[in-house]
Backbone as a printed PyTorch tensor [residue, N CA C, xyz], in Angstrom:
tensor([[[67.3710, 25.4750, 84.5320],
         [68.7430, 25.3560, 84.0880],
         [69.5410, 26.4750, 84.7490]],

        [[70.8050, 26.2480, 85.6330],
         [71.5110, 27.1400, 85.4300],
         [72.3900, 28.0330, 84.9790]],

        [[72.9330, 29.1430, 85.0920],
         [73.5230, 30.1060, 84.2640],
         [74.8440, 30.4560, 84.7680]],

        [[75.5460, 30.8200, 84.1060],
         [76.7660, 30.9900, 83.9100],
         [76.9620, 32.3120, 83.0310]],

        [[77.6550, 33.0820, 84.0380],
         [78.2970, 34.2880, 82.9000],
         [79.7190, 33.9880, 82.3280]],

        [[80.0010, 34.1840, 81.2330],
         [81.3720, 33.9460, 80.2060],
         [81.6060, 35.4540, 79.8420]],

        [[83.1870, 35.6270, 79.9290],
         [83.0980, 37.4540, 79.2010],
         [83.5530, 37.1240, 78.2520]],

        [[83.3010, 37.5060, 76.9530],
         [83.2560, 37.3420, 75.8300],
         [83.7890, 39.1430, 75.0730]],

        [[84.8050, 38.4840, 74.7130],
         [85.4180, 40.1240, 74.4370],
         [84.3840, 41.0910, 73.1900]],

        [[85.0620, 42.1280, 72.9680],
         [83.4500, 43.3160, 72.0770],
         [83.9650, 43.0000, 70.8020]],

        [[85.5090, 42.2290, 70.6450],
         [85.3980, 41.2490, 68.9510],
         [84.9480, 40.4430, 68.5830]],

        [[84.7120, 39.7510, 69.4880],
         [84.0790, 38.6580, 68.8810],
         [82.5300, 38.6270, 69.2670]],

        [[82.0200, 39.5330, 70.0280],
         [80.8110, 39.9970, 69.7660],
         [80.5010, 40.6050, 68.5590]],

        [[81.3660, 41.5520, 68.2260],
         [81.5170, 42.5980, 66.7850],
         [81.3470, 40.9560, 65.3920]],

        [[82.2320, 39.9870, 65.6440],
         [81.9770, 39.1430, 64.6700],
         [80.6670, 38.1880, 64.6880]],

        [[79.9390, 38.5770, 65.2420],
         [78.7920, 37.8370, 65.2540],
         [77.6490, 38.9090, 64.4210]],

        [[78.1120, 39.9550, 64.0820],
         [76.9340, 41.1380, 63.9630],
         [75.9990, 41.2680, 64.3580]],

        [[75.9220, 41.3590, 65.3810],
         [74.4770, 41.1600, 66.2790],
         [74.5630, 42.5530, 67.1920]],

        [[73.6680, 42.8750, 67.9700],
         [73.6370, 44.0180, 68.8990],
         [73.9700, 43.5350, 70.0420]],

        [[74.6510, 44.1070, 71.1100],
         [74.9990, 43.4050, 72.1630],
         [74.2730, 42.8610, 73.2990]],

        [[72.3070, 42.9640, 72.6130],
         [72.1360, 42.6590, 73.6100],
         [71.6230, 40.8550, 72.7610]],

        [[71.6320, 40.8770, 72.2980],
         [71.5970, 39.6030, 70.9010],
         [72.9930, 38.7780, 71.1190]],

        [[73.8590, 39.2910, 71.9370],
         [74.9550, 38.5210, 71.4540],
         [75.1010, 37.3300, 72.4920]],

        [[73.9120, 37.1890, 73.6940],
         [73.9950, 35.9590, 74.3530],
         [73.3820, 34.8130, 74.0050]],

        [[72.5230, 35.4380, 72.8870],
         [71.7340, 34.1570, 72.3580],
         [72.8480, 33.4570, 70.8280]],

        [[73.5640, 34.8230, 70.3840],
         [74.3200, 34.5020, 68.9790],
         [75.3670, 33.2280, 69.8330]],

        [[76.1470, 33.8650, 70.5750],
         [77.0330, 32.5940, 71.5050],
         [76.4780, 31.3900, 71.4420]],

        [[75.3440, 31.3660, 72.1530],
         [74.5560, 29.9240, 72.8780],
         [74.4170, 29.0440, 71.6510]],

        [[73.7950, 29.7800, 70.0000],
         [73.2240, 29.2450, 69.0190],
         [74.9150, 28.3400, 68.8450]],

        [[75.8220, 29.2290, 68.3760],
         [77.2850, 29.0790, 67.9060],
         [77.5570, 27.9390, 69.1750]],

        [[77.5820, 27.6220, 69.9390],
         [78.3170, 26.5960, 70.8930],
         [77.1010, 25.5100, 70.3800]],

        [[76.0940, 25.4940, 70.8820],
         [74.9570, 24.1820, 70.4850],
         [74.9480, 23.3030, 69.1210]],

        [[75.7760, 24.7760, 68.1440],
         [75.4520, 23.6820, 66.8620],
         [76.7210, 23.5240, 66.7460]],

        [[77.8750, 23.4980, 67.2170],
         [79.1170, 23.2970, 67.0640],
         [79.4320, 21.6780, 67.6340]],

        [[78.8070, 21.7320, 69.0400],
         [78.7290, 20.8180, 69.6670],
         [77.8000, 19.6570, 68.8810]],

        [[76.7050, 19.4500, 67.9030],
         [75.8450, 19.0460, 67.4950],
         [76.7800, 18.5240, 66.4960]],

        [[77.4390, 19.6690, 65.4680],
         [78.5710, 19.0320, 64.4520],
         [79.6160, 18.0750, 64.8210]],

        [[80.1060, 18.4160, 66.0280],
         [81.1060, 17.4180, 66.3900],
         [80.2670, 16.1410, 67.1910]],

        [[79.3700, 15.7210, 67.0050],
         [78.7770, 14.9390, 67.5260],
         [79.0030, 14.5030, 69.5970]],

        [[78.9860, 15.9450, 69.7870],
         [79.1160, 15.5270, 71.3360],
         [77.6490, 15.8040, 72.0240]],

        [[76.5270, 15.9360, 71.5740],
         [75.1240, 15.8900, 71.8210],
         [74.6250, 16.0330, 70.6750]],

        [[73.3550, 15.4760, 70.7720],
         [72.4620, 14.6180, 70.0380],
         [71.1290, 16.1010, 69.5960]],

        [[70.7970, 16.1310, 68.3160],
         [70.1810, 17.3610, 68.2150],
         [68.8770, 17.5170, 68.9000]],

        [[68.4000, 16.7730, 69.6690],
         [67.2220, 16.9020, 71.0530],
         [67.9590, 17.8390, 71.6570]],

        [[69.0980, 17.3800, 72.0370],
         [69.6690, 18.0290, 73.1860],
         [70.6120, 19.8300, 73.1370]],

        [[70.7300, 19.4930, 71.9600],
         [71.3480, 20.9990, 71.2500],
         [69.8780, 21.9020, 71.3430]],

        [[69.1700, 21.5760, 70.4310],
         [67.6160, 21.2580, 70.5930],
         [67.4600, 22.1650, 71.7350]],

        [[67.4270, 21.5040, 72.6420],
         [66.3400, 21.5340, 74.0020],
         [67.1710, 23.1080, 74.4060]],

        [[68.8040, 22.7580, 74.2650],
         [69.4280, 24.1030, 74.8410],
         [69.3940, 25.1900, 74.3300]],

        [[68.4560, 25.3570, 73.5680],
         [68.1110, 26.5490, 72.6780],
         [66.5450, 26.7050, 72.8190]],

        [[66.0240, 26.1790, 73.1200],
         [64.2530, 26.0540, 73.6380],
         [63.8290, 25.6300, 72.1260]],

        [[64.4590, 25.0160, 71.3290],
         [63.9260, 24.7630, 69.7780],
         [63.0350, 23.5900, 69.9630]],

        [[62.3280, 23.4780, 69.1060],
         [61.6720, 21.5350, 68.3270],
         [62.7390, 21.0020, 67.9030]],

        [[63.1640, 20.1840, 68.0870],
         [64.3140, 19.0320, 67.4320],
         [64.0550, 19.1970, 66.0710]],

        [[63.3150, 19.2640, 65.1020],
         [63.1470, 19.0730, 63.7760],
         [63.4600, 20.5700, 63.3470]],

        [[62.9550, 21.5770, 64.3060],
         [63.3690, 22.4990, 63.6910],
         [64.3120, 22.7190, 63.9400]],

        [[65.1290, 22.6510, 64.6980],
         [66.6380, 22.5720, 64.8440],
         [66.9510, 22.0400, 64.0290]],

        [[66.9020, 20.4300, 63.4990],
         [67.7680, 19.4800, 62.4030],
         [67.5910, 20.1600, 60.8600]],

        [[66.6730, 21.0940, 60.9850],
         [65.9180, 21.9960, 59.4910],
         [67.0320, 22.9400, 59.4470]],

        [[67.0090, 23.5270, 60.9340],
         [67.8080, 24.1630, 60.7590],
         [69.5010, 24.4730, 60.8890]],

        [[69.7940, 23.7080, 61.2470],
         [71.3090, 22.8600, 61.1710],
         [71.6180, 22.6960, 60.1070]],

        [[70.5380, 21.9530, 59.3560],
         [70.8350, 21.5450, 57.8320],
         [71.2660, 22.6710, 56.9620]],

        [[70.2830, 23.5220, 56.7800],
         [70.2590, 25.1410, 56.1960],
         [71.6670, 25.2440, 56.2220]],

        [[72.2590, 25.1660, 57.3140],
         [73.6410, 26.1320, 57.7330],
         [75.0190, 24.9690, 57.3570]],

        [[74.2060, 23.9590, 56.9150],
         [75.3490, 22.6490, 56.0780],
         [75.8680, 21.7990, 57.0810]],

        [[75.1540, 21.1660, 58.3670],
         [75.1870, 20.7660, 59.4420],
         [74.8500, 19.6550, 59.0510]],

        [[75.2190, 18.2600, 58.5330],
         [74.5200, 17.0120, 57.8060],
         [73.8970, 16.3040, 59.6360]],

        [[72.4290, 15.8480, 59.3180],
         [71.7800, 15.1700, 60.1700],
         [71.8940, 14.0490, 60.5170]],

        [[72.8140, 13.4830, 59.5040],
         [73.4280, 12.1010, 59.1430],
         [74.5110, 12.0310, 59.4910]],

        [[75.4060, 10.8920, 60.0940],
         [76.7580, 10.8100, 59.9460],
         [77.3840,  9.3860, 59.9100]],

        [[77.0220,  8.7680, 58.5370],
         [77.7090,  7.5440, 58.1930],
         [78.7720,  7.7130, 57.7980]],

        [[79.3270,  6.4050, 58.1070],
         [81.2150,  6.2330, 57.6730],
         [80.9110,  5.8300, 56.6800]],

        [[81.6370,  6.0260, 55.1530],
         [81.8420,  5.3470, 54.7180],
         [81.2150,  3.8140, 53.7720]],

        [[81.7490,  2.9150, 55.3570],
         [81.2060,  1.2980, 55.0920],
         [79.7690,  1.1100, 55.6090]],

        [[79.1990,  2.2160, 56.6950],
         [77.6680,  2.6360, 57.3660],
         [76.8920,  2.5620, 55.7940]],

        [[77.3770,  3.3150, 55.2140],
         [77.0040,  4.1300, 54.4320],
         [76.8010,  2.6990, 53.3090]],

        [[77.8810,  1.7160, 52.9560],
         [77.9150,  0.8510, 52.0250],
         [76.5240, -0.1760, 52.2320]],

        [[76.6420, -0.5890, 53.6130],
         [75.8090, -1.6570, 54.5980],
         [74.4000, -0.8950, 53.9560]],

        [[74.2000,  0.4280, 54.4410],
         [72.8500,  0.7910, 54.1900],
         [72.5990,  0.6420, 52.3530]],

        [[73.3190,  1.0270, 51.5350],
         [73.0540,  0.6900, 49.7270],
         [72.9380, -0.8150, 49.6810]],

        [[73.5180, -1.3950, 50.1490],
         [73.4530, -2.8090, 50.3570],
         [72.2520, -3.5010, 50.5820]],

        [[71.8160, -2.7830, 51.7660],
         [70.6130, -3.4040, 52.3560],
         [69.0170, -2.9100, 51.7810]],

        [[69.1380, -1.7790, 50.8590],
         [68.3170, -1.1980, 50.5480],
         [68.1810, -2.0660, 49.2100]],

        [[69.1670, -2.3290, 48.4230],
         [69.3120, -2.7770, 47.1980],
         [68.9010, -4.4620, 47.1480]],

        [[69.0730, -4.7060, 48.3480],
         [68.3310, -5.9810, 48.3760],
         [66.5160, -6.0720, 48.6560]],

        [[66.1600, -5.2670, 48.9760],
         [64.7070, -5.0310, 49.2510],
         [64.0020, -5.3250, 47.9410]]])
């Protein structure tokens, strides 16, 4: 994979509480699961960009109130529906 340096000012390093040499991994964690919440990659792939297990990532996503799930609504009706008929 390649790398990319970002300068990242010493506040918002300071808001991560981390030591500065911790603060490239605090970034990477903070962008992967952000990206994971907004559903623009799939938690393999958040996952993978962090060298995690997918499960332990989705364990740990969850922890931090990251739902693994994301039904609408009527997703959500279809599935009570379909379960309730079983």
């Amino acid at each position: 994979m390649s790398m990319t340096d970002i300068p990242v000012s010493d506040d918002l390093i300071a808001a991560f509480e981390v030591d500065r040499e911790d603060a490239p991994r605090a970034v990477a964690e903070a962008a992967a699961l952000e990206l994971y919440r907004r559903g623009t990659v799939s938690a393999g792939y958040a996952a993978g960009l962090l060298g995690m297990d997918k499960w332990d990532f989705v364990r740990w996503s969850g922890e931090l109130g990251i739902p693994s799930f994301r039904l609408s609504p009527e997703e959500l009706t279809a599935e009570l529906d379909v379960l309730q008929s079983l």
